[in-house]
N, C-alpha and C positions, 0 to 999 in steps of 0.2 A: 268463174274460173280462178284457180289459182294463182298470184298474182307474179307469182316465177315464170310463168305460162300466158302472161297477154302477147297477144301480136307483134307488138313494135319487139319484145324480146324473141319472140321467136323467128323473127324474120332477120333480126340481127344472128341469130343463130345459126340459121340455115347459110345465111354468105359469110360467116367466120367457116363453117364446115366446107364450103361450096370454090375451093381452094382455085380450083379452074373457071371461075364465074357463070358455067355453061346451063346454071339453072336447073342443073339435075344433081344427086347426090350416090355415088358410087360405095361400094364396100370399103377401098382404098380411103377413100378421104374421110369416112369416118372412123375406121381406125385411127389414124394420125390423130382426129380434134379429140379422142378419149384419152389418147395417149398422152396429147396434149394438157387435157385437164386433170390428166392423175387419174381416171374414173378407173377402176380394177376389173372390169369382166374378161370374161377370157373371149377368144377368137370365136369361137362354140357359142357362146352367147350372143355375139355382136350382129354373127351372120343370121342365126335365127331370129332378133329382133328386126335385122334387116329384110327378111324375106316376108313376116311380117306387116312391113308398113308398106313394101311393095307391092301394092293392091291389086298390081295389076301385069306383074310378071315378069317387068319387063325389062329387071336389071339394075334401074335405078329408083333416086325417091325423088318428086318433085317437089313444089311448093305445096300443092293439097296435100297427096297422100303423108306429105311432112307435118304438115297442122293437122291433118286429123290426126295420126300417131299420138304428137304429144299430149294432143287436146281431150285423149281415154286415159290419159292418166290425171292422179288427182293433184301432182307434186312431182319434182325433181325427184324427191326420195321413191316414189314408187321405180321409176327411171331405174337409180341405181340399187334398186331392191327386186329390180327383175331378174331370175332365172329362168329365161325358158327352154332351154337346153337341161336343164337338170341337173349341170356339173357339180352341183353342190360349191358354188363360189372359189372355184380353185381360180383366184385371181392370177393376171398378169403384171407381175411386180414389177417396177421401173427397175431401170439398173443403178446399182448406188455405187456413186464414185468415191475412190478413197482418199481420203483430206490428202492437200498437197502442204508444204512449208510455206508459211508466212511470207506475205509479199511485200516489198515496200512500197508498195501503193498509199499515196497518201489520202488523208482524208478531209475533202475540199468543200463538200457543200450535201445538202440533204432538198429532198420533196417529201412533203408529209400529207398524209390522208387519212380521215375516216372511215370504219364502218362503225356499223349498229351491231353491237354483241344482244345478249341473251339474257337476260337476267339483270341483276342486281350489279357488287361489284367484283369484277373482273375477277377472280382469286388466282386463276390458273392457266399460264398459256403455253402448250407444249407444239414447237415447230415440228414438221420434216425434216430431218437432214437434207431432203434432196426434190421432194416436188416441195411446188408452191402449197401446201395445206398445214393445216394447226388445229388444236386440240383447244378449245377455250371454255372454261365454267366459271360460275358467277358465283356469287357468295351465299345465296339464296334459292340455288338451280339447285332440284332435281335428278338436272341430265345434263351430259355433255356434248358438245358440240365440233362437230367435224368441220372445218370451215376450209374455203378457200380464199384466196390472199382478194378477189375481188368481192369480199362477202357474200360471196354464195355457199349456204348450209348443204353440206349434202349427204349429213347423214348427223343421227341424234342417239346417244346411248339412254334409256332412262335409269335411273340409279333406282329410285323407289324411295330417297331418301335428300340431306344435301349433300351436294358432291362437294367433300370437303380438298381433294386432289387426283390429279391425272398425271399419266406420264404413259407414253409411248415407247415400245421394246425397240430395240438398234436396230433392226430394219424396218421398222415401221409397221410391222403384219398386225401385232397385238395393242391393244389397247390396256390402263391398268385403269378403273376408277376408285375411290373408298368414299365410303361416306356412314354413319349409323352402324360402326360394327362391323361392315362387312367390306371384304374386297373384292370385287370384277376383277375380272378378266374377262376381255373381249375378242374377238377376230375384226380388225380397224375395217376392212375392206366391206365384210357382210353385215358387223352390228349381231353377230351372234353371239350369245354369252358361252366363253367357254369354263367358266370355272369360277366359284366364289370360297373366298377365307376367311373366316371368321379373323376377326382383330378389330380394336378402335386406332386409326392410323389419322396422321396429321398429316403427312406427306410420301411420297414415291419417289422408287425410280429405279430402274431394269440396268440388269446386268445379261446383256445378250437378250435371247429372243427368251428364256426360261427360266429368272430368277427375277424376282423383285424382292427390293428394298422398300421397308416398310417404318417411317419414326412415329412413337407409339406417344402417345399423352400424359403418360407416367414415367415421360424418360430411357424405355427402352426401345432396342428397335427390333422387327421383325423379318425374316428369313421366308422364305416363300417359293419354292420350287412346283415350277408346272405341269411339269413334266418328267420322270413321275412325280405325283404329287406329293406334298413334304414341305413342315413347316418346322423352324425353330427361334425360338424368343430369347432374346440375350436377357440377362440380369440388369438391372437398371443402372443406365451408364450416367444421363446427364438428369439435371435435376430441370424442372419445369415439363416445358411441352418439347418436344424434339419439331422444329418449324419447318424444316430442310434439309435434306440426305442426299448426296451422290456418292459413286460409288468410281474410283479412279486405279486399276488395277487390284494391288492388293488392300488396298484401304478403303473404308466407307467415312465419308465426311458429312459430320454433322451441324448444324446450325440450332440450337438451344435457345429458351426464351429466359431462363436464369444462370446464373455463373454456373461452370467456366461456357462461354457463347460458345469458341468454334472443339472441335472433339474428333479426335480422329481413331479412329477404329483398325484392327488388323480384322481383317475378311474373313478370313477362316474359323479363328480364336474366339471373335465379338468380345475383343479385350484391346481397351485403350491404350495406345498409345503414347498419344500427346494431348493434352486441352490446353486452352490459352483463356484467360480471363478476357473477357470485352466490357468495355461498359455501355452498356446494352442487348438488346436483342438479337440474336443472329437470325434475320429472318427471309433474309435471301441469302445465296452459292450461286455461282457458275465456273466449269469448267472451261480453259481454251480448247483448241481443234485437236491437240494429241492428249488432254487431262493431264499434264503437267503443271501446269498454272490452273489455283482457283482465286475466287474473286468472293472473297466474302461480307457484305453488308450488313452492319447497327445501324443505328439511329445516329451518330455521331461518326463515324469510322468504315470508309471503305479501305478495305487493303488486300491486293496481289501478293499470294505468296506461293512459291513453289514446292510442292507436295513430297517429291522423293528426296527432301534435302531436310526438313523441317523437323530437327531434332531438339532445339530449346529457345528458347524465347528469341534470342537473339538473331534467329534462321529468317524471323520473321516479322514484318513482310517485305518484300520486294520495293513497292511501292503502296504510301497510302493518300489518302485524301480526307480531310475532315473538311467539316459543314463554314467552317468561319472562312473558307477560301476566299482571298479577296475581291474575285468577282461578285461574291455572294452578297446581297445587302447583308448588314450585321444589324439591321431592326430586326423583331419578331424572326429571330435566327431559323430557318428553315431548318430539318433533318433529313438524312438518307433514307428511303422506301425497299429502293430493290436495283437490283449491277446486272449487269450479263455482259460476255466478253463480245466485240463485234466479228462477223465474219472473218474466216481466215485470210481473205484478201487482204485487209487492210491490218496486216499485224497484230501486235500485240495492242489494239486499244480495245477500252471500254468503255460501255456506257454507267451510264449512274443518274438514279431518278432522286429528284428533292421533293420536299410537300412543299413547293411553292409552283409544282406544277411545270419546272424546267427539267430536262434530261443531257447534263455534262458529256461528254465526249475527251476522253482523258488519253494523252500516250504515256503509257507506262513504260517507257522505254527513257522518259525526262521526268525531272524532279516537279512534279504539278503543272503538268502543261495540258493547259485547255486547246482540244485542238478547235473547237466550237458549242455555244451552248444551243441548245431547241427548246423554245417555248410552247408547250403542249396548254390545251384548254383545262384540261384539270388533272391532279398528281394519278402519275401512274404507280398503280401497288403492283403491279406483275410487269415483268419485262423481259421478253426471250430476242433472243437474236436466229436470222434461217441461213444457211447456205445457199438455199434451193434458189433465191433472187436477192442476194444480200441487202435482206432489209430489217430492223428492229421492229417489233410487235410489242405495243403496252395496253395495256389495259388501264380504264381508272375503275373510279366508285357507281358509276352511272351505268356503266354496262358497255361505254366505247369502247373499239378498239382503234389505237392508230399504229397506221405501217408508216415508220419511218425509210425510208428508202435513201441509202444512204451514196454517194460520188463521189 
């Protein structure tokens, strides 16, 4: 048997769904536990699965007719790769709530945990805004990986190649992956490819539910509409490999691995703006909860600075943080990996990972104020923060993932 599928799990499963303890399992209460875990079938689907395992007519499912259901399938994924209604996966999408303003919620203390990723190391971890699930690829995968926040895979893209970045469309429906040339497009829910684009891309990232942003490895970046379909290639903006793209109203922000590091782009034009020398790599970005504030990480140099104001050197940054802070030991001086801003509960902080394998917790609201540091097992090279259960997600080089869960 598959081992998502031994007993002591499925038995735990049947009384997590089994909301009334009454030993039997009604249409009502499994709706709520799909709802619950994000799973996307429609109504249409649910009740036909349902009537299904119902062997015997008679309304509900029990303990048998429930172990034998799952125990015909080979995997979770078959699970959520069933249509039997035929709807063609017209999922039932959560409802996405819309960022509120910055709380002054402080930030007190953290629980940290494991899972087991996929692969190699960690390259890529794209949250939900709004259920608990994430997008994770290794540096070595093939495919990506649809995970949820308790390591459970439940669903797998293959690329055909390595998946060099992902990134998720603003409501979640689409998936982007690249790797070898080419770019996916996916439907997140079914795993059906809906569209491939020729390009070599370093990194992603969606503008709405039908445009990706593509940084190209010669410096330029690419244009990508899905619908209809439609592509255009800017002239070569930055020099190196373009590491990192977002995209914040009318601007697309760039991260560069040679001078000038950060590159800001007018959207419509794909004509610069502003660049700023770094010394170093720009090889992380992150956006806060309205794309006002980014966070852009070198090797030496995190720094917040605010985007619609950011007209000459001087605009910039808000706040920064270098590596010789003096919590830091100054032997074998550690560097910066990769930033993401924390949930919008807790304001304006952020995170910030070192190669010593710690991850700072910084208020950018104070001149270098550590709110607290977390000592992780090994340096995480990716680092996203989620709404959905305000927790930070990192990745290292081994293929961990840890959810930082933050209070």
């Amino acid at each position: 048997d598959h081992p998502a599928l031994s007993e002591n799990r499925l038995r735990k499963i049947f009384q997590m769904i089994d909301t009334d303890g009454d030993g039997e399992l009604d249409v009502a209460e499994i709706q709520k536990f799909w709802k619950r875990m994000g799973w996307a079938h429609s109504v249409g689907s649910l009740k036909t699965m349902f009537s299904i395992a119902d062997s015997d007519n008679s309304g509900s499912i029990d303990w048998k007719e429930f172990s034998k259901f799952f125990r015909s399938l080979s995997s979770i994924e078959d699970l959520l790769c069933s249509d039997p209604d035929g709807d063609n996966w017209q999922p039932a999408q959560p409802k996405r709530t819309k960022y509120v303003e910055p709380a002054s919620r402080s930030v007190t203390n953290y629980n940290l945990r494991y899972l087991v990723g996929y692969g190699s190391r960690i390259r890529t971890l794209v949250p939900d805004k709004v259920i608990p699930y994430f997008i994770s690829c290794g540096k070595d995968d093939t495919r990506a990986y649809l995970m949820h926040q308790n390591g459970e895979v439940a669903r797998s893209y293959t690329h055909g190649d390595k998946v060099l970045a992902a990134a998720l469309s603003s409501s979640g429906k689409y998936l982007a992956t690249t790797g070898a040339g080419v770019l996916y497009i996916w439907n997140t829910s079914s795993g059906v490819l809906q569209n491939e684009v020729l390009g070599t891309l370093s990194c992603l990232c969606w503008e709405g539910d039908s445009v990706v942003w593509g940084g190209m490895q010669y410096g330029s970046i690419l244009r990508a509409q899905i619908r209809p379909y439609d592509t255009r290639e800017s002239d070569r903006i930055g020099r190196g490999i373009i590491l990192t793209i977002k995209q914040a109203g009318d601007r697309i922000l760039l991260g560069a691995s040679k001078e000038p590091g950060v590159i800001i782009v007018k959207r419509n034009k794909l004509k610069i703006i502003a660049a700023y020398t770094e010394q170093g790599s720009v090889g992380s970005m992150s956006l806060n909860h309205n794309n006002k504030l980014c966070l852009s990480v070198c090797d030496n140099f995190a720094k917040v600075w605010e985007i619609s104001s950011v007209k000459t050197q001087n605009d910039y940054p808000i706040a920064s943080y270098v590596t010789s802070n003096p919590t830091v030991s100054t032997n074998n001086k550690p560097h910066w990996l990769s930033g993401t801003f924390l949930p919008v509960d807790f304001g304006q902080h952020v995170a910030v990972c070192a190669s010593d394998a710690s991850v700072y917790i910084f208020d950018t609201t104070k001149v270098n104020c550590v709110s607290f540091i977390v000592h992780v097992k090994y340096p995480l090279y990716s680092i996203a923060s989620t709404a959905a259960d305000q927790c930070i997600l990192g990745g290292d080089r081994h293929g961990n993932i840890c959810v930082l869960k933050i209070e």
